[in-house]
N, C-alpha and C positions, 0 to 999 in steps of 0.2 A: 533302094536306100543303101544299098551295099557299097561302099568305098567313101559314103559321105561321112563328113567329120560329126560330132557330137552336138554343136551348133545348130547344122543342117538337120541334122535327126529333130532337134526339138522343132523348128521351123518349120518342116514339115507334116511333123502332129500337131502342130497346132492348125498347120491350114488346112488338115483331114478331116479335123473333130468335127462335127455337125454343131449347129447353134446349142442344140436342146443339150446335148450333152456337157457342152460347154457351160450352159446356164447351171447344168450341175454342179458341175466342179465347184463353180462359184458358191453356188450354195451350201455344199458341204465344208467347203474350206471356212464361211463365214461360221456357219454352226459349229464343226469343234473348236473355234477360235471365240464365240459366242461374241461374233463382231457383226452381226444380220444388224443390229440396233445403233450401233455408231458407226457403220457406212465406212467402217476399217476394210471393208473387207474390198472396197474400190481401188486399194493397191492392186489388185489381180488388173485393172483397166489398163495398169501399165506393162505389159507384156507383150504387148504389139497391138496394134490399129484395127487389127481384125476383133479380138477379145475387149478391144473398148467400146468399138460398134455396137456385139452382142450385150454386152454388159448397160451399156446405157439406152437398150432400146428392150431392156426386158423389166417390164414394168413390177415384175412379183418380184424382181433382185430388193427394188427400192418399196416396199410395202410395211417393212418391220418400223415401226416408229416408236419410239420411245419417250418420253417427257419424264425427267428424274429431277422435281425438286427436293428433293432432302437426299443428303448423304445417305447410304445403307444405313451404317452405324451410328450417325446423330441425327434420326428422323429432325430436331427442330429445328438444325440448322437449314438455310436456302441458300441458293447458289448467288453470287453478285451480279450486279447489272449486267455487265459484260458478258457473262455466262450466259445471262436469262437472252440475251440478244443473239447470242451464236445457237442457242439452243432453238430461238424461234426459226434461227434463219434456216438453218439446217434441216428442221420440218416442213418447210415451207418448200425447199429444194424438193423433198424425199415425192411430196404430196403431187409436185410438178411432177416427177419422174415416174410416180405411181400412176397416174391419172386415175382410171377407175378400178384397176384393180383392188379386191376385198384388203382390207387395212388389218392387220394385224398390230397393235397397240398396247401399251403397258403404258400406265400413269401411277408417278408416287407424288404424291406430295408429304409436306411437314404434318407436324400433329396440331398446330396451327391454321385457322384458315387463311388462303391466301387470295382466293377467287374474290371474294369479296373487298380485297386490299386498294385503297385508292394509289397508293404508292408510286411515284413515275415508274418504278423499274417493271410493275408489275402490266404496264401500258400495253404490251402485247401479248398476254395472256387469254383476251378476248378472241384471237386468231384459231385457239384451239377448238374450238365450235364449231370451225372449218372441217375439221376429220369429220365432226357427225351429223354433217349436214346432205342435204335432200339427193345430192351427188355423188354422195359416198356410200362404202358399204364397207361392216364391217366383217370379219372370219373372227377375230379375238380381241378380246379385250381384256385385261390385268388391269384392275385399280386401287389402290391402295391411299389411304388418308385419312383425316377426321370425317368428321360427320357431314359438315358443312360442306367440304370441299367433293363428297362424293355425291350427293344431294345434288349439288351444280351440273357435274357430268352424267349423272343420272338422270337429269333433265333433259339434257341435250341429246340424249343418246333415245329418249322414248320420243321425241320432236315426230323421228320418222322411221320408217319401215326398215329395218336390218335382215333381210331375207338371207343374208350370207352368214349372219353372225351364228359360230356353232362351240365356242367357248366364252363364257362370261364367270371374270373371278374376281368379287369384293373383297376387302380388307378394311376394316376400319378399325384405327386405333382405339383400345380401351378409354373408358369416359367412364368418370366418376358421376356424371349426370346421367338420367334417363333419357334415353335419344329415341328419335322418331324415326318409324321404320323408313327405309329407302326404297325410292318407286320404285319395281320392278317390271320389266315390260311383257306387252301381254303378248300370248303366241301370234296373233298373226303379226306381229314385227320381228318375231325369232322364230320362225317355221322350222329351222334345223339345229337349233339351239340341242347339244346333247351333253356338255356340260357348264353347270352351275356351280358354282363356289362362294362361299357366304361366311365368312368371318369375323367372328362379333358381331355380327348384327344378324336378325333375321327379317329376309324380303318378304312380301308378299307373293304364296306360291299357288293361289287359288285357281291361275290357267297354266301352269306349269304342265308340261306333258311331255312323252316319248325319251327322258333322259338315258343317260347310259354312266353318267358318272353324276352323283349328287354330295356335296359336300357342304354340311351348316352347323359350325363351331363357334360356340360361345361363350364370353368369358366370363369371369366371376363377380359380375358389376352388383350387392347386394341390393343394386333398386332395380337390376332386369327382372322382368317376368318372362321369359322366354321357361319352356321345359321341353324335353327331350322330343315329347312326342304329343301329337293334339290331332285333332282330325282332320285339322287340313292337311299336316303332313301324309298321316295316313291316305289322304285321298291323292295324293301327289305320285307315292309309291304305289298305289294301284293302276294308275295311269300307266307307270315307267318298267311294264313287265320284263322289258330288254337292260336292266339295271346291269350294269358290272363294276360298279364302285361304289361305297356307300359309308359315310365317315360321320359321324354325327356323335357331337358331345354338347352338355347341356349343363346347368346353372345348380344342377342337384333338385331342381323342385318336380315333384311328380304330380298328375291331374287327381284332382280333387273329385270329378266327373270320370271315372274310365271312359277312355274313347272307343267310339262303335265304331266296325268298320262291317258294311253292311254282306260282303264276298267272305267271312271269317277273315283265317290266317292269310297271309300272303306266301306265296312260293316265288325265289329267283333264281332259273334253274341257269341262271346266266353271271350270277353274283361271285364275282372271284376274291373279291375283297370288302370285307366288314368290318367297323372299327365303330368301336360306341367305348366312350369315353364319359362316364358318370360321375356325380362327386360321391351318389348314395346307389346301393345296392339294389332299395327299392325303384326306382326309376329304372336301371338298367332291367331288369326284372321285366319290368312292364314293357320295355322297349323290344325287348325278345320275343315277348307273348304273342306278338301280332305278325314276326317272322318265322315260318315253319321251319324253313329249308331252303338252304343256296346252293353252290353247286361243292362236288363231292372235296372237289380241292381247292376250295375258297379259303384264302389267309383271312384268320378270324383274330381280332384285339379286341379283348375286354379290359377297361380298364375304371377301377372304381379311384377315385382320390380320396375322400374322405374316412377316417376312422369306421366302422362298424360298431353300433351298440349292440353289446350283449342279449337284445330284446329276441322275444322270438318273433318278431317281424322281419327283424334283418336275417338271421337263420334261415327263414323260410323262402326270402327272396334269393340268398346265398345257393340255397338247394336248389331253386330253379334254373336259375345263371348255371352250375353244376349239371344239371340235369342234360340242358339245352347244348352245352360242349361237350357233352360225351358224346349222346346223340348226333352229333354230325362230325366226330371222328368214329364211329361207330359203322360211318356207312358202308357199305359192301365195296362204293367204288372210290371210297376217301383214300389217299396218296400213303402208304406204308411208312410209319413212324422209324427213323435211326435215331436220333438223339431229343436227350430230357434235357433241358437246363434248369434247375432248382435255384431260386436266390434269395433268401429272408434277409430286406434292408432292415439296418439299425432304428430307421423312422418307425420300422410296425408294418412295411408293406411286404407281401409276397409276388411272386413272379414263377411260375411256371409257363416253359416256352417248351415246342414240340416241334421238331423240324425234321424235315425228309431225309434232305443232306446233312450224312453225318460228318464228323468231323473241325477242327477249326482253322479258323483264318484270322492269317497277320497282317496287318497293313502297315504302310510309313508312312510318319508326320511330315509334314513340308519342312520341320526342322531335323528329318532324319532319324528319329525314334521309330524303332518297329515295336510296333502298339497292337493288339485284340480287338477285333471287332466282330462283337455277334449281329450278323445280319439276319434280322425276320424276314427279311423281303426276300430273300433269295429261295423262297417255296415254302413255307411250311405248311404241314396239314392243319395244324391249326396254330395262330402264333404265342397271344399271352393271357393272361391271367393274373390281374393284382387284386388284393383286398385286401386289408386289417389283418395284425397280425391276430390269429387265434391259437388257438392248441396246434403246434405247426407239428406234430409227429398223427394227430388226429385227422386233423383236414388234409395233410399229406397222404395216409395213409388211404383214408378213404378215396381219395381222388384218382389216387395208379389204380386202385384194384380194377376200377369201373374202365379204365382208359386202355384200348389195343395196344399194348405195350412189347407183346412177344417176341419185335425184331431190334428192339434198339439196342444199341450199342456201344452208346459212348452218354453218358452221362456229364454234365456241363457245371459247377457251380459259380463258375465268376461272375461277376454283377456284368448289367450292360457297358456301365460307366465305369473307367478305372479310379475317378475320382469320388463313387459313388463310398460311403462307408456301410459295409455289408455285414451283416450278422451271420458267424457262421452257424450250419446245421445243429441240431443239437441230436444227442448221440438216439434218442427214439427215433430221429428221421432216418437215419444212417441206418438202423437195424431193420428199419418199412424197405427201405430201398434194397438191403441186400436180405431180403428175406426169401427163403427159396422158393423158386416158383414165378417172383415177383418180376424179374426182368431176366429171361434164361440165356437173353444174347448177347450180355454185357460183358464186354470187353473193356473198354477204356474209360477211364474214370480222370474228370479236367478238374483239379484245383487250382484256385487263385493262393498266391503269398505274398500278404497284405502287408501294412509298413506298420500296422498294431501288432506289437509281441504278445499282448495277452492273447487278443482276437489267435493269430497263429497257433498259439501253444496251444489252446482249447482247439481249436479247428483239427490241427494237428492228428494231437490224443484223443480226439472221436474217433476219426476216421481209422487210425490206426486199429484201437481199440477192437471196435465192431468189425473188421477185417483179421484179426488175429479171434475173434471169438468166432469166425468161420472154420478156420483152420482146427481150433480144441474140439468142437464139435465132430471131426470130420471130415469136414465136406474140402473142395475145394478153395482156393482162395476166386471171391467173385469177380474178379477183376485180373487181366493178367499184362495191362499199360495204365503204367500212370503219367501223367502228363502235368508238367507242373508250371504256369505261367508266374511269372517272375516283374511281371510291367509293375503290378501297384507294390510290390516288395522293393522297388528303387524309387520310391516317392516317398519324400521327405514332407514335416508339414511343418513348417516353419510360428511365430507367435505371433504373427499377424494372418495366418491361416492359409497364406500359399504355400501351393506344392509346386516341390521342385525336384528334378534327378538331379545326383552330382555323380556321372559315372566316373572321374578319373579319381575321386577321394573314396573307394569302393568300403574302403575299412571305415567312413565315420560314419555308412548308411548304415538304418535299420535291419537291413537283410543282415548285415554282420554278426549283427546282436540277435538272431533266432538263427540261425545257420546250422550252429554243433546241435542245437535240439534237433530243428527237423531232420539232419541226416543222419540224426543218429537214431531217430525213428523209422528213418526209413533203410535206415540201414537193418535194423534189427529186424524188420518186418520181412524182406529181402530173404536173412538167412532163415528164418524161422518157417516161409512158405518154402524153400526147397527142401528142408530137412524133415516137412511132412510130403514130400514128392511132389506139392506143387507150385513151382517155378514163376516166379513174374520172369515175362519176355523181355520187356521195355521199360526204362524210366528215361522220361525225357523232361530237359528243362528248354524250355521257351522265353522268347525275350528275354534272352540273357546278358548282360555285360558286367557285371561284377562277379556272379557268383563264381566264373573261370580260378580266380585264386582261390577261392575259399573251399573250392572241394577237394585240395588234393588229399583231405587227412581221410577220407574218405569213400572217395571215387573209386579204390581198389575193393572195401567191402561191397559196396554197392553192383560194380560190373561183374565182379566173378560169381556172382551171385543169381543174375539172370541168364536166361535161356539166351535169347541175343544182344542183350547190352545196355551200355547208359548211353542213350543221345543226349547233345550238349549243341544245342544254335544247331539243329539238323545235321548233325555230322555225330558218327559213329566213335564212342571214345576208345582210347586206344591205350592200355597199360604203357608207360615208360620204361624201357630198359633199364636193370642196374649194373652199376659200374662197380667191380671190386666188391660187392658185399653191400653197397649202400646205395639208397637211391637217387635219381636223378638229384633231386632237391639237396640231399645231402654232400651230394660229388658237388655243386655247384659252390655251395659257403666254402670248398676249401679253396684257402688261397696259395694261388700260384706264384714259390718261392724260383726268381731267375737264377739261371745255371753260375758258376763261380767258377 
């Protein structure tokens, strides 16, 4: 290849490449282009004669099919005549080029039925029968729709044998009516079936067996009777001892019968991911009872929706839920705790999250805003915990003492959501968390600066507060970085209740109007920990775009004050030179008189 032009050089890696490899390319290119499903990706065909060959003769290229009648965003809308005719024709090609290959499939329809529509335009809708017919097979199947219309494809799909089929994920839109369960097929038509997905509605799971991912979410329809947990599902989960997914929320109603399971508790020593989503305490409770133990570093979400009554029924449920997440951060070989995130919403709900990895992460909006994002997914040892709010410096309190908490390090309080309205800490929680003993590895401490002045000022003078009552005492200060995220302190909320930044009018946002408080708390806090010998290292502000003007009255107290300095947007700040006796700021108002 040595002396050939650039031309040459591709010409001849493409005539090098082997099919198989080729068949790659194409596949990966359609994947992160997410074009496998509209046959975007048969541009690669035009690259020369040889990659159109392989391409058109490789039956798993053309396998992804797809059928989207309703918009993402206006399920009720449908597509026009026209549409519905290119969309047939176009599966009709795919299904040609596929021949027997396993069929991977996604179907949405409207919240409307339309299977049953006598409609001209709807005249070739009957063709899609064709995918799950006696000649086909499928690998996956997505379908999403009303009741009706998933009924129909769930007819067509149990017709005959799916020996390939090893993903199957229902959706059905919410119904104000009581809807009737959807057939679900028995294992010898899904022998390798290992995930099930079930959404609003629930299948019949009586020959269900061998899964590895189960998912059955329902929604709040007050005529469902569906509940968390009953004996068939328990008998489902004893089946599926190779479990490593398991996501399951429920209508808030609990059995009236407790369910027997005749092996006691369950053990899934393979379960990396848990998620029970409850409307009541007592459900979740019960739902726990029958799982002992998952594996030591399985992401674990509880999450209750519903208020908590004062009873002590809910109390005793709340202990159990408690109990059962210590206990499996507790374990010998569970993943070593750095960061807490603490959040009491305005609504009354709590949120404790516990994560591996310490530290935080920024991201950018497609319109260019770099925004906070707490990621649970990214490992926690265990990830949430919501319920009712109660005595928050009590159920706080009690909660860390019990929890292996001795390595963490960074302490979190911003909400998930920046648009979420969060109630800050109140000053007993603040003094549980910096209590000595109570977390000895803490270092960095995240606050949010909310676009509520009150909220701030009280947030503020807690925290401040309970940090300078370390210092009279004593002791050290417990924190020696603070980290100040600044996203929801540039949201405006306007009288029709949107929020909006307006970074270039920086003076008419709210951060304006709490600004000289917070830094002059934090200014004082600053000199008062070196002048008892112990030093904060770091203050840093994040997502920043306005507060740049508004610190100069106070950037110099705040930097000569720490051990290494104020960060500002990750960049080390830097004293400004004076000129003659006055500062930069100052030298600049004077105006410059031309010579004569």
């Amino acid at each position: 290849m040595q002396g050939a032009s650039p031309r040459q050089h591709i010409a001849i890696i493409e005539a090098i490449l082997p099919p198989e490899l080729i068949c790659t390319i194409f596949k990966e290119c359609a994947t992160s282009h997410e074009d496998l499903y509209y046959l975007r990706w048969t541009k690669l065909l035009l690259v020369c004669r040889r990659w159109h060959d392989i391409g058109v003769s490789t039956p798993k290229l053309w396998s992804f099919v797809e059928c989207r009648f309703a918009a993402e965003r206006a399920p009720h809308r449908i597509p026009n005549q026209d549409q519905l005719l290119r969309m047939v024709r176009r599966i009709d090609a795919q299904l040609l080029q596929a021949g027997t290959w396993p069929l991977t499939i996604m179907l949405d329809f409207p919240e409307h039925s339309i299977c049953n529509d006598t409609h001209p335009k709807f005249a070739g809708l009957g063709q899609l029968d064709t995918m799950f017919g006696a000649s086909r097979s499928l690998q996956s199947l997505t379908l999403r729709g009303n009741c009706d219309d998933v009924q129909w494809v769930m007819k067509n799909v149990t017709r005959n044998s799916h020996t390939q089929l090893q993903q199957l994920s229902v959706s059905v839109y919410p119904s104000k009516t009581l809807q009737s369960a959807v057939a679900c097929p028995m294992p010898d038509h899904m022998p390798l079936l290992r995930t099930l997905q079930f959404m609003n509605h629930r299948p019949s799971l009586a020959f269900i067996s061998d899964l590895r991912v189960l998912t059955l979410i329902m929604d709040e329809n007050p005529l469902s009777s569906i509940i968390i947990i009953d004996d068939e599902l328990l008998a489902v989960l004893a089946r599926c001892p190779l479990l490593e997914a398991l996501h399951l929320s429920d209508t808030g109603r609990t059995c009236q019968t407790l369910p027997t399971l005749s092996s006691g508790s369950l053990t899934f020593s393979h379960l990396t991911s848990l998620e029970i989503t409850s409307a009541s305490a007592s459900s979740m409770a019960q739902a726990l009872g029958f799982i002992d133990a998952t594996h030591p570093s399985a992401r674990v979400t509880l999450r209750i929706k519903s208020p908590l009554p004062p009873d002590a029924a809910s109390m005793e449920a709340l202990t159990i839920i408690q109990s059962w997440l210590i206990r499996h951060c507790v374990h010998p070989d569970a993943p070593i705790i750095h960061l807490l995130s603490i959040v009491f919403h305005s609504e009354g709900d709590a949120s404790v999250i516990t994560r591996t990895d310490a530290g935080y992460r920024n991201s950018v909006t497609p319109s260019g805003n770099l925004v906070h994002t707490v990621d649970t997914r990214s490992g926690p040892a265990f990830a949430a915990f919501r319920c009712s709010r109660l005595k928050e410096h009590d159920y706080l309190t009690a909660f860390l003492e019990a929890l292996p908490l001795q390595a963490v390090t960074h302490i979190d309080t911003r909400p998930n959501d920046i648009l979420w309205e969060y109630q800050p800490l109140e000053s007993e929680c603040w003094r549980a968390i910096f209590a000595p003993g109570m977390l000895p590895s803490l270092t960095t401490l995240i606050l949010p600066v909310s676009c509520h002045e009150s909220q701030n000022n009280e947030h503020i003078s807690d925290v401040v507060s309970e940090l300078r009552a370390c210092l009279d005492v004593g002791q050290r200060c417990p924190v020696g970085r603070i980290v100040l995220d600044l996203t929801m302190g540039q949201d405006w909320v306007t009288d029709d209740g949107c929020h909006y930044c307006d970074t270039l009018s920086g003076r008419n946002c709210v951060s304006w109007k709490i600004s000289r408080l917070f830094l002059s708390y934090l200014g004082d806090l600053c000199v008062e920990a070196k002048c008892q010998g112990t030093p904060l290292s770091v203050v840093e502000l994040i997502n920043d775009d306005t507060w740049n003007m508004l610190l100069d009255n106070y950037r110099t107290k705040i930097h000569s004050n720490l051990t290494v300095g104020l960060i500002l947007n990750s960049e080390l700040y830097r004293e400004p030179p004076k000129s003659h006796g006055l500062t930069l700021r100052q030298s600049r108002k004077l105006k410059r008189v031309p010579y004569r």
